[in-house]
C-alpha positions in Angstrom: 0.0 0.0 0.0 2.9 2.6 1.0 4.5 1.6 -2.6 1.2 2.7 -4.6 0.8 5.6 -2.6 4.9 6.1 -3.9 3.9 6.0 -6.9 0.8 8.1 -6.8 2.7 10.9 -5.7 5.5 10.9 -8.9 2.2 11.6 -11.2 1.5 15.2 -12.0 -1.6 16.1 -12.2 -3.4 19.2 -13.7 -7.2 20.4 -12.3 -9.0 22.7 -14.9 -12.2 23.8 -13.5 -15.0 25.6 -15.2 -16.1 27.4 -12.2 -19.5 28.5 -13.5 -20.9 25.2 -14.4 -19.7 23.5 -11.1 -21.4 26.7 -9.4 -24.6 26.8 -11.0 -25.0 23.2 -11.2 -24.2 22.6 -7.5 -26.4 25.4 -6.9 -29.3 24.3 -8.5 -28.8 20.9 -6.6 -27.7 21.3 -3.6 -28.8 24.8 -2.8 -24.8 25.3 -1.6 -21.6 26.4 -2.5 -19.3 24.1 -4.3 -16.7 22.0 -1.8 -13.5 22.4 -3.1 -11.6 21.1 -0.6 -13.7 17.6 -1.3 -12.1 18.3 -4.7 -9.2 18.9 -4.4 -8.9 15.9 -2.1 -10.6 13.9 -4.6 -7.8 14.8 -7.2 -4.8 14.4 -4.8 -5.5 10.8 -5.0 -4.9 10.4 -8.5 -1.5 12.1 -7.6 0.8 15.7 -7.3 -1.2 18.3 -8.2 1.1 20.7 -9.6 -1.9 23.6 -11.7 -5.0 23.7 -10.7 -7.3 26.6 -12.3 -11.1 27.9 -12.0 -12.0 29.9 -14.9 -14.8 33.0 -14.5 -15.6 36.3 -13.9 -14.4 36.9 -10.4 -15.9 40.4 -10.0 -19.3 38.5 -10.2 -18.5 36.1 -7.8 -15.7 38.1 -5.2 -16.3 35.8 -2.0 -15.0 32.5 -3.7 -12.0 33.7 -4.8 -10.5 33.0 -0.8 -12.0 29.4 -1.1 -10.5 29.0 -4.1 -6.5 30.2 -2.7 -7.4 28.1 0.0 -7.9 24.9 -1.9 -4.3 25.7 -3.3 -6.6 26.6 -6.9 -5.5 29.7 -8.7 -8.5 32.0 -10.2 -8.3 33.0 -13.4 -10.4 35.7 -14.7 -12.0 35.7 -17.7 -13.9 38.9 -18.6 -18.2 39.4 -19.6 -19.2 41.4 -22.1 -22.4 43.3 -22.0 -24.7 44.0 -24.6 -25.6 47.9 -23.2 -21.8 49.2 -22.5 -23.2 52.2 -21.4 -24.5 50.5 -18.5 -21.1 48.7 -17.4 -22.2 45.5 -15.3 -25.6 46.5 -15.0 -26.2 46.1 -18.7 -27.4 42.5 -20.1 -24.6 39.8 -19.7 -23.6 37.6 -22.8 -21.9 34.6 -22.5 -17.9 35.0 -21.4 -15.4 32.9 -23.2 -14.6 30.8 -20.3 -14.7 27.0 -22.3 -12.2 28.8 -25.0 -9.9 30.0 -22.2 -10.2 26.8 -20.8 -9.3 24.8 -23.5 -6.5 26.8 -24.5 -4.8 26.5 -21.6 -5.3 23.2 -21.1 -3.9 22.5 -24.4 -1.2 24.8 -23.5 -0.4 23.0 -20.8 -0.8 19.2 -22.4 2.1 20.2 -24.9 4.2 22.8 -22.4 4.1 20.2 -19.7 4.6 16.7 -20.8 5.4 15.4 -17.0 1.3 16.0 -16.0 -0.3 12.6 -16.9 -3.5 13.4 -15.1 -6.1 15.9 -15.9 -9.3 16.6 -13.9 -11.8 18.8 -15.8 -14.6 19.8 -12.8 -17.4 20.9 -15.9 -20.5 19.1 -17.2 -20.7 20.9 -19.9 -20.3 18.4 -23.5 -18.5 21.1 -25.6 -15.3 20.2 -24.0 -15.5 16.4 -25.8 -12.6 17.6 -28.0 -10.7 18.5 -25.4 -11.2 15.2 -23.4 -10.0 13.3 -26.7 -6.9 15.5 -27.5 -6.0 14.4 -24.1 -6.1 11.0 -24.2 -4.7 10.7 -28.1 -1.6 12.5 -26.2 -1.3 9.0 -23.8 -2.8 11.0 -20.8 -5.3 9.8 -18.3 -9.3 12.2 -18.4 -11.0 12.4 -15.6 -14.2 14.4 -15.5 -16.2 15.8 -12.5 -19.9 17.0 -13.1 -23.1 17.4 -11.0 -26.1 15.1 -12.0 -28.4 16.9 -13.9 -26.1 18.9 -15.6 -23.6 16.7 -16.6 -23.7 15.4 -20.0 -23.9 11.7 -20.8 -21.7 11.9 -23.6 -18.8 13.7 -21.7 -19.4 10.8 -19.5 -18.7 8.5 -22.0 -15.4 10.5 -23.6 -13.8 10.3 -20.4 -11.6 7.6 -18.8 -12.9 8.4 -15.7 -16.4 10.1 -14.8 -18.1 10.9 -11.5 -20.9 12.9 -9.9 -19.5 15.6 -8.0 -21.8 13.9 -4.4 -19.6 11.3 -5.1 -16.8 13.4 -3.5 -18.7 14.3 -0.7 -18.3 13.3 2.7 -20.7 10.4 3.7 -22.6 12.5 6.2 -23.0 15.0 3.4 -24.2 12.6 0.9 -28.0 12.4 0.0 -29.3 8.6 1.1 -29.7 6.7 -2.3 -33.2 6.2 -4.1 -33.1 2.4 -4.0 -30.0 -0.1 -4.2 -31.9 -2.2 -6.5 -29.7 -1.7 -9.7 -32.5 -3.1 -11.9 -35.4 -0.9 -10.0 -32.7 1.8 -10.6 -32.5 1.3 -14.4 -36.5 1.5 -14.8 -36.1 4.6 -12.7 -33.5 5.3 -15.2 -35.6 5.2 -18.0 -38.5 7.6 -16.6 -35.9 10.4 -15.3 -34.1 10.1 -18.6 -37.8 11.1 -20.4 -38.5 13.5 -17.5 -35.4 15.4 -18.9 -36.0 15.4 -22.4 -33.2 12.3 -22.8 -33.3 9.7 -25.5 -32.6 6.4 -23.8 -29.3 5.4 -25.1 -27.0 2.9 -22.8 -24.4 5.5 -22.3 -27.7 8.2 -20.8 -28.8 5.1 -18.9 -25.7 4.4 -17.3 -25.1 7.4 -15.7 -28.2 8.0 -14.4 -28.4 5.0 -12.2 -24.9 6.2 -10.9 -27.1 8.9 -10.0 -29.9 7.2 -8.5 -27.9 4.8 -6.8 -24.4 7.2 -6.2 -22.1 4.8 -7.3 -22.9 1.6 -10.0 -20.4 -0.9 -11.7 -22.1 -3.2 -13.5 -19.1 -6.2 -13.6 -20.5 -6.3 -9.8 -23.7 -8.2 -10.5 -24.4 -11.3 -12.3 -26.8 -12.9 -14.8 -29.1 -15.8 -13.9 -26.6 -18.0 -14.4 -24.4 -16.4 -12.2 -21.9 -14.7 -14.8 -20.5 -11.3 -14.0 -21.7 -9.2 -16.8 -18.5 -8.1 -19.1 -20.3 -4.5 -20.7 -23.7 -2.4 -19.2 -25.1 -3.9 -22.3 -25.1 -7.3 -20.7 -26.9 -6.0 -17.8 -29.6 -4.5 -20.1 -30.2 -7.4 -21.3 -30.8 -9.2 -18.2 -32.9 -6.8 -17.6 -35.2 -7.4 -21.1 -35.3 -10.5 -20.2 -36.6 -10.2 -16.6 -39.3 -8.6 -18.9 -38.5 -5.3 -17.5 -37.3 -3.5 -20.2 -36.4 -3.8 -23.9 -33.8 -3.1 -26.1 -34.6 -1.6 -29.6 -31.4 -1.1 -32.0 -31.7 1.4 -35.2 -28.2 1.1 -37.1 -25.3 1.7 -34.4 -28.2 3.3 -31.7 -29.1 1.2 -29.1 -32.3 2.4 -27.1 -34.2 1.4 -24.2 -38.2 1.1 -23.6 -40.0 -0.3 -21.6 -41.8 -3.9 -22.5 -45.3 -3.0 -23.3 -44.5 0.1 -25.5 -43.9 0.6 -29.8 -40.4 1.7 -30.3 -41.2 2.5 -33.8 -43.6 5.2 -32.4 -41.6 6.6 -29.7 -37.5 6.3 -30.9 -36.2 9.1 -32.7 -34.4 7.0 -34.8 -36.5 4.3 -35.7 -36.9 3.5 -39.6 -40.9 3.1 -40.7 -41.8 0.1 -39.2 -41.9 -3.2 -41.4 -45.2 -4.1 -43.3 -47.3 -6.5 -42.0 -46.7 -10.0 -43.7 -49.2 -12.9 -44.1 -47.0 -15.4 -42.9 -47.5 -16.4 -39.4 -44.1 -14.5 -37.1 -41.8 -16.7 -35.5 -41.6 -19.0 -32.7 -39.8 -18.8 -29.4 -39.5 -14.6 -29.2 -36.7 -15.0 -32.1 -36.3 -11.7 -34.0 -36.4 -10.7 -37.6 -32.4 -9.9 -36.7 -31.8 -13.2 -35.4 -33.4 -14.6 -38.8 -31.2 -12.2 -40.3 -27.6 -13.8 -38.7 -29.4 -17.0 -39.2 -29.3 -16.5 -43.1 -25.9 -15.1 -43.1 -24.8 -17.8 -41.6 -26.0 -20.6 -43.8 -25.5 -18.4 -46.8 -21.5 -18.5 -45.2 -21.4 -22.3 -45.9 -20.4 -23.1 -49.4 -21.9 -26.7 -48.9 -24.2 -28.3 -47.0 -23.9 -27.9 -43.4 -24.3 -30.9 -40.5 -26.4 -29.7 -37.6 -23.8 -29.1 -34.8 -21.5 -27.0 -38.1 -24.9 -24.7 -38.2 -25.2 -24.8 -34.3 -21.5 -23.8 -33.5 -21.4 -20.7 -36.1 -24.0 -19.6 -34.7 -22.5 -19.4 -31.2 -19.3 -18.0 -32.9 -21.8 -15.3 -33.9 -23.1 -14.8 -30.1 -19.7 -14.2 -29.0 -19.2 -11.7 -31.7 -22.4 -10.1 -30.5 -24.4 -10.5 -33.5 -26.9 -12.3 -31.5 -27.9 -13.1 -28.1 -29.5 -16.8 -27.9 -28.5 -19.1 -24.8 -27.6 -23.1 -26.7 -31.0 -24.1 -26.0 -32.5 -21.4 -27.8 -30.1 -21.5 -30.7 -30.8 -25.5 -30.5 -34.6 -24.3 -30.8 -34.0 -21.8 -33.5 -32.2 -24.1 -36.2 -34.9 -27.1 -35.4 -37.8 -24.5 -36.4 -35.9 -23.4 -39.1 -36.1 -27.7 -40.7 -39.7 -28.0 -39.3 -40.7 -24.5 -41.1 -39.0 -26.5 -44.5 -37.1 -23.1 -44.2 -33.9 -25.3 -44.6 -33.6 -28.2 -47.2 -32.2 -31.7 -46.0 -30.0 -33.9 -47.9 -29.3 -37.4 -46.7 -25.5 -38.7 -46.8 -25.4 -41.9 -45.0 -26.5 -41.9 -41.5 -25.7 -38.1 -41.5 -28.1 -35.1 -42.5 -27.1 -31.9 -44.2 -29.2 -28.5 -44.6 -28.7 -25.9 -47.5 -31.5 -22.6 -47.5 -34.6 -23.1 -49.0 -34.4 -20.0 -51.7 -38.2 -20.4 -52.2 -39.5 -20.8 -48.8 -41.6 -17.3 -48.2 -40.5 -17.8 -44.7 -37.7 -16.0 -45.2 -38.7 -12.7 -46.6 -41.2 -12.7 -43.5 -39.2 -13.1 -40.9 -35.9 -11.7 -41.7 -37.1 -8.4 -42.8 
């Protein structure tokens, strides 16, 4: 423990914080002022701090500045311009250029200072995504700090490191948690996530349940079958198929609904949905998508295929994610593909081999 603590301290580490965000946002919350010193604490453990800055227009806010020196953070100003000059500060305020500054000076520093492996940007505010991957193309570590509510998902996302500013509070400071319940959390999830205007990608999801619950790793749960889920996707899907939710993909979007809703009516991205065919739909819950892989992977085989041949691409295909069938299903799903005569058998011996049945209408039905 004393050698990682060694180490700790031989990494530089640079705090950029866009005051006015944390501020308001914390504000807006909490109803207090922002804790720095939980902060700066917070940062020290990723190692030396060597710059730490807070960006805004002090001579609006002229009591923080001794929190800030006191937190070892250095204000920077960063000049408002008003619409009626004539008026000095009473005119109308328009937006400062405290992100530019911001940026620039991180990026400053990034190329000035090549010892600082760290940076900790306290800001929820997306428009620094650039910035976040100009760090980490340079081999440096991103952390972001940001205040639920006002913290964007996709900043989240760009970071290697994200958390909600009550995270860094003290325990007897934090707000008890809504429910510990990660799968009651996601439906809640879902319905703050509307509340809020939010389309209900994964990457919203996700950090609203660290939200609901203050802290959420999803490897920390398991499946039915007791397996630790790999990606938040997993856990989705556990999810769906507790029938609690379900998971509706549009091209590279993935989207969440609940089970007894129309995702073509409600998704933003949804294509028109399919016409209605004459054929009878599936068996077993299977999807046009999973017919879909199913085709692609006979259509792979340049000759007929044994059973177990058909029945192990297809698991090669699970662990590529193309689909997600247990065996028994995928057992099921090639056995109503021969009793639906979607398949064609040929006899060689004592064993069986299936090509596609081109004519079968089977196929247009339930793969489109």
């Amino acid at each position: 423990m004393e050698n990682q603590d060694y180490d700790n301290q031989q990494i530089d580490v640079a705090v950029f914080v866009d005051f006015e965000n944390i501020y308001i946002s914390v504000r807006n919350k909490y109803d207090v002022n922002p804790n720095f010193e939980s902060i700066m604490d917070k940062c020290l453990e990723y190692g030396r701090v060597t710059i730490a800055r807070a960006y805004a227009d002090w001579y609006r806010y002229p009591r923080i500045t001794n929190a800030l020196y006191a937190n070892s953070i250095e204000p920077i100003y960063v000049p408002t311009y008003y619409y009626d000059r004539d008026h000095g500060r009473t005119g109308k305020a328009i937006k400062n250029s405290v992100d530019i500054h911001m940026c620039i000076d991180a990026m400053r520093t990034l190329y000035t200072h090549p010892t600082i492996d760290t940076y900790v940007l306290i800001t929820g505010d997306r428009d620094f995504i650039p910035l976040i991957n100009a760090i980490r193309q340079r081999g440096k570590h991103a952390v972001v700090v940001g205040v639920a509510e006002a913290a964007s998902s996709h900043l989240a996302q760009s970071a290697d490191d994200f958390m909600f500013y009550r995270q860094l509070l003290d325990s007897r400071d934090k707000p008890a948690r809504e429910t510990t319940d990660p799968y009651k959390a996601l439906v809640q999830a879902i319905e703050l996530a509307r509340e809020r205007d939010n389309v209900c990608t994964l990457a919203t999801l996700k950090l609203l349940i660290v939200e609901i619950m203050g802290e959420f790793d999803h490897t920390k749960y398991q499946d039915s079958e007791g397996k630790a889920f790999n990606k938040f996707k997993d856990f989705v899907k556990e999810a769906e198929r507790r029938d609690l939710v379900q998971i509706f993909t549009s091209g590279t979007v993935n989207e969440v609904f609940f089970p007894d809703e129309d995702p073509y009516e409600l998704s933003q991205f949804a294509p028109e949905p399919p016409p209605k065919q004459d054929v009878p739909p599936p068996e077993n819950g299977l999807t046009p998508r999973d017919w879909r892989v199913f085709r692609e992977v006979m259509e792979d085989f340049s000759e007929p295929a044994l059973f177990i041949q058909i029945y192990d691409s297809l698991r090669n295909y699970r662990n590529r994610d193309r689909i997600d069938l247990s065996n028994r299903e995928i057992k099921d799903m090639i056995k109503q593909a021969i009793n639906k005569d979607m398949l064609e058998r040929n006899t060689r011996g004592t064993h069986a081999y299936y090509t596609i049945n081109q004519g079968n209408p089977n196929w247009k039905a339930w793969a489109n």
